[in-house]
C-alpha positions in Angstrom: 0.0 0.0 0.0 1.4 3.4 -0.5 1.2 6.6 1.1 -1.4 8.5 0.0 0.0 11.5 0.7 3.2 13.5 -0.3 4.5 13.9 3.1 6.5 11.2 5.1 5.0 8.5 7.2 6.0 9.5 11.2 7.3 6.9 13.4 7.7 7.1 17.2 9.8 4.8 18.5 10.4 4.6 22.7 12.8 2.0 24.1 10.3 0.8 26.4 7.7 0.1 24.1 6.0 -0.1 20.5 6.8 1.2 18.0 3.7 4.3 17.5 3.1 4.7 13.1 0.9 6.6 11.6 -1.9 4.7 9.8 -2.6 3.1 7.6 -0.9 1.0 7.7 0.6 -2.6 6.0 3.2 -5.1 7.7 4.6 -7.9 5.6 5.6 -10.5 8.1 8.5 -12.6 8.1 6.6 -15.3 6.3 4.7 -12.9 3.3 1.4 -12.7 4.9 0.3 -9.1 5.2 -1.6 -7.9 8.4 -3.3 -4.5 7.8 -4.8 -1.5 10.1 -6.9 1.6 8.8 -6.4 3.1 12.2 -5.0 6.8 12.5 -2.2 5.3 14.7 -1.2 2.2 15.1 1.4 0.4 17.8 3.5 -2.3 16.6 5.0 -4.9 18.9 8.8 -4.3 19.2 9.5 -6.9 22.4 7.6 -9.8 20.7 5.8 -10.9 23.4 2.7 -10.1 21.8 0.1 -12.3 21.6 -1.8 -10.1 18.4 1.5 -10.0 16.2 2.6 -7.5 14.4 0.0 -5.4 17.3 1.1 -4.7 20.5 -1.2 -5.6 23.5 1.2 -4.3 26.3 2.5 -7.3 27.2 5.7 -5.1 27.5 4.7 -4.3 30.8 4.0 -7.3 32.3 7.0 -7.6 34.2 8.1 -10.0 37.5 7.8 -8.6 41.0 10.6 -8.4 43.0 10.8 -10.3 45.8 8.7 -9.2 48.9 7.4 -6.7 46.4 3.4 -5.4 47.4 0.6 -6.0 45.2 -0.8 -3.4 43.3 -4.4 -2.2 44.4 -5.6 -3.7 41.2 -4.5 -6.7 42.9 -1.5 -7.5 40.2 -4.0 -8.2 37.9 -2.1 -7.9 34.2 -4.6 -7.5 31.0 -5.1 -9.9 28.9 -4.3 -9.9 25.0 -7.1 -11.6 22.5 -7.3 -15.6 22.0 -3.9 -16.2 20.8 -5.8 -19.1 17.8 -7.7 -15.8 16.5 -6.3 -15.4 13.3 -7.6 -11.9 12.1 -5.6 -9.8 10.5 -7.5 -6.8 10.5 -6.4 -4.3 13.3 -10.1 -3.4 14.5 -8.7 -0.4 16.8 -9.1 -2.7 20.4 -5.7 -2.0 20.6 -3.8 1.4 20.3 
């Protein structure tokens, strides 16, 4: 797909997360399959821990507690990504 428009497609990139693009967007994968998003902006997994590949779900947060650590008030609850066997490849904008 190209850009549409004349100027350049912005990327944000932050060590500690995904990488932010401006949408639309289209990611060949390693194996040729394409997985698309129309969204405005879209964050692609850089840590690979996704389960929603190329998307990020912020699994990049879930870290381990350090020992004798306290829980969180949310009760060190971490979110959870979508069915790892759904095989959509349409980002539907659950996901930033």
């Amino acid at each position: 797909m190209p850009n549409a428009s004349d100027r350049p497609r912005r990327v944000t990139v932050d060590g500690n997360g995904p990488m932010l693009i401006e949408g639309p967007v289209e990611i060949v994968r390693e194996d040729g399959t394409i997985a698309t998003s129309d969204r405005f902006v879209v964050a692609v997994c850089t840590c690979r821990r996704s389960r929603i590949l190329p998307w990020c779900d912020t699994s990049h947060r879930r870290r381990r507690k350090p020992p004798g650590a306290a829980p969180r008030e949310d009760g060190d609850r971490q979110p959870h990504g979508p069915d790892p066997k759904d095989t959509k490849d349409t980002h539907d904008g659950d996901h930033h």
